[in-house]
C-alpha positions in Angstrom: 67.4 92.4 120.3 70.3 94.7 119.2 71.1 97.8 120.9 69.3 100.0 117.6 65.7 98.5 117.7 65.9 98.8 121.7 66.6 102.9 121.3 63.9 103.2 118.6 61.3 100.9 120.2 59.4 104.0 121.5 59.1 105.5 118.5 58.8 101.6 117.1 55.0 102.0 119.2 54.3 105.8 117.8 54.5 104.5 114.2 57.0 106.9 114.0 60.0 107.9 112.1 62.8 110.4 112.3 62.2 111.4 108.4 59.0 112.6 109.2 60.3 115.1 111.8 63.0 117.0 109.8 60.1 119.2 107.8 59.1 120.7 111.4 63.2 120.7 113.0 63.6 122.9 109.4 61.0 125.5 110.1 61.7 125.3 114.3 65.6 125.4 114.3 66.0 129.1 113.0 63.5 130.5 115.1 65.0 128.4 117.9 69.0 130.0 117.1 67.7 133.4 117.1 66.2 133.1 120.2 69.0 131.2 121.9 71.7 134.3 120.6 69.3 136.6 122.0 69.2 135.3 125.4 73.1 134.4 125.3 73.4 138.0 124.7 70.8 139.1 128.0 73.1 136.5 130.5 76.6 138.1 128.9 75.0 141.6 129.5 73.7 140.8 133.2 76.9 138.7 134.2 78.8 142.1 132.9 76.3 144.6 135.1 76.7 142.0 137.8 80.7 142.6 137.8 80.4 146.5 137.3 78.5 146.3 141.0 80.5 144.1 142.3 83.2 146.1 141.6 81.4 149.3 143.0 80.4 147.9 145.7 83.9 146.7 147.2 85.4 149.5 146.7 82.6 151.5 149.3 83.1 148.5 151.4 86.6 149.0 151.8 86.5 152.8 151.5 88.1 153.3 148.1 87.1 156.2 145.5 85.1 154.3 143.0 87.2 153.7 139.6 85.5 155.8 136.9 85.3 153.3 134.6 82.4 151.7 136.6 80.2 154.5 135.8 80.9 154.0 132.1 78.3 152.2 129.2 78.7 149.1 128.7 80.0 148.2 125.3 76.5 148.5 123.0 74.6 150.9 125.1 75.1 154.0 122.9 72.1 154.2 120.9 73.9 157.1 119.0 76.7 155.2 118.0 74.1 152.1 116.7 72.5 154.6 114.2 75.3 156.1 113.0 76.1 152.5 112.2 73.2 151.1 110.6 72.9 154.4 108.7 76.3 154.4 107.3 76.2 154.2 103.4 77.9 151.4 101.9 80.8 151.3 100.2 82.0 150.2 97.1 84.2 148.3 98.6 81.7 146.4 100.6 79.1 146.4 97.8 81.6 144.1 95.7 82.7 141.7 98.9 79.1 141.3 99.1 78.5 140.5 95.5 80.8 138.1 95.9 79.7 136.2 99.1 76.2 136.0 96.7 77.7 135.0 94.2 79.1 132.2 96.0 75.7 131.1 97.2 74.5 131.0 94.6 77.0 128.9 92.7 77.0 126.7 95.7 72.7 126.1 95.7 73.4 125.5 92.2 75.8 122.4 92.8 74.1 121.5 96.0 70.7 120.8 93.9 72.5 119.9 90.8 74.4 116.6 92.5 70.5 115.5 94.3 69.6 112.2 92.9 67.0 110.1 95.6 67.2 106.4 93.7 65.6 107.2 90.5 64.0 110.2 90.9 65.7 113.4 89.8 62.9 116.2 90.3 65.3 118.0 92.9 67.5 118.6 90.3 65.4 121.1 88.5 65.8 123.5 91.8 69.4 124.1 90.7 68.2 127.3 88.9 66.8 128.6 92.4 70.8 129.2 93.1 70.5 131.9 90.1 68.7 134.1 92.0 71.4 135.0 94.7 74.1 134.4 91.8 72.4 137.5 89.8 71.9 139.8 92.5 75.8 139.1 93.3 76.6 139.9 89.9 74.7 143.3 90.1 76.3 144.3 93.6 79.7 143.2 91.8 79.1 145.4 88.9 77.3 148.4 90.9 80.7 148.5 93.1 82.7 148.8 90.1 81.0 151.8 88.8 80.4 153.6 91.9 84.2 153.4 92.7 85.8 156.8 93.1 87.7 158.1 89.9 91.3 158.0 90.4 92.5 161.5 91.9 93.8 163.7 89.1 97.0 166.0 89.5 95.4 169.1 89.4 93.2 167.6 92.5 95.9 168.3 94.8 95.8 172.2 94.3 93.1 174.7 96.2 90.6 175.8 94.0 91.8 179.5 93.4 95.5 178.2 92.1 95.7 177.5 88.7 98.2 175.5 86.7 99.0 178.7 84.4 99.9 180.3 87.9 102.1 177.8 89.1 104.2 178.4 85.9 104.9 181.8 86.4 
């Protein structure tokens, strides 16, 4: 008996095999990251209220004025500041580094499905057009950025409004 059939011997008695699980690993696994950076982000936040007390409560034990940066937010905790963020309106700038990063996607769904052969089969390969859908919406962000850029400033966009180029001449 070689060492492979003695690891897959329980699954040998299920009538089981690992193909059949990576439909259900596919559907569980993104659920499963979002959750694990959500609590990764709870610990680092309690670990980092942990320290601020620590911190405060040494320096009462030893008689010291408490340093003012204990009594400050923690990185995150202005709600304000989170708004301001999400409501910020994009640039051109970023509307054009997006287009490209779908773009890129999309050219890269299109050669994923285009190079799927399984033995004689080739039905994956008419999902290469799927990638067309991020592709086009890259191309539209790429070509929005362009026209929303601002115009070149002008000469006369240096002067206040009352001067007047016949006024500068005299």
């Amino acid at each position: 008996m070689n060492t492979f059939s003695s690891l897959a011997y329980p699954f040998a008695l299920l009538d089981m095999e690992f193909g059949h699980l990576i439909p259900v690993i596919a559907i569980i696994a993104p659920f499963v990251m979002i959750i694990s950076i959500q609590v990764a982000k709870s610990i680092a936040r309690t670990q980092q209220e942990r320290m601020r007390c620590d911190v405060i409560r040494t320096a009462i034990e030893r008689g010291q004025p408490i340093p003012a940066d204990a009594f400050k937010a923690l990185p995150g905790d202005d709600e304000a500041s989170i708004l301001a963020e999400a409501n910020k309106a994009p640039t051109p700038q970023f509307d054009i580094r997006t287009g490209l990063i779908c773009v890129g996607a999309g050219l890269g769904v299109y050669l994923m499905f285009s190079t799927f052969q399984v033995g004689n089969f080739d039905g994956l390969r008419g999902l290469r057009w799927v990638g067309a859908i991020p592709g086009f919406v890259g191309v539209a962000l790429i070509v929005n950025g362009l026209i929303n850029r601002p115009a070149a400033a002008s000469p006369s966009a240096d002067l206040r409004p009352t001067e007047r180029r016949d006024d500068l001449r005299s």
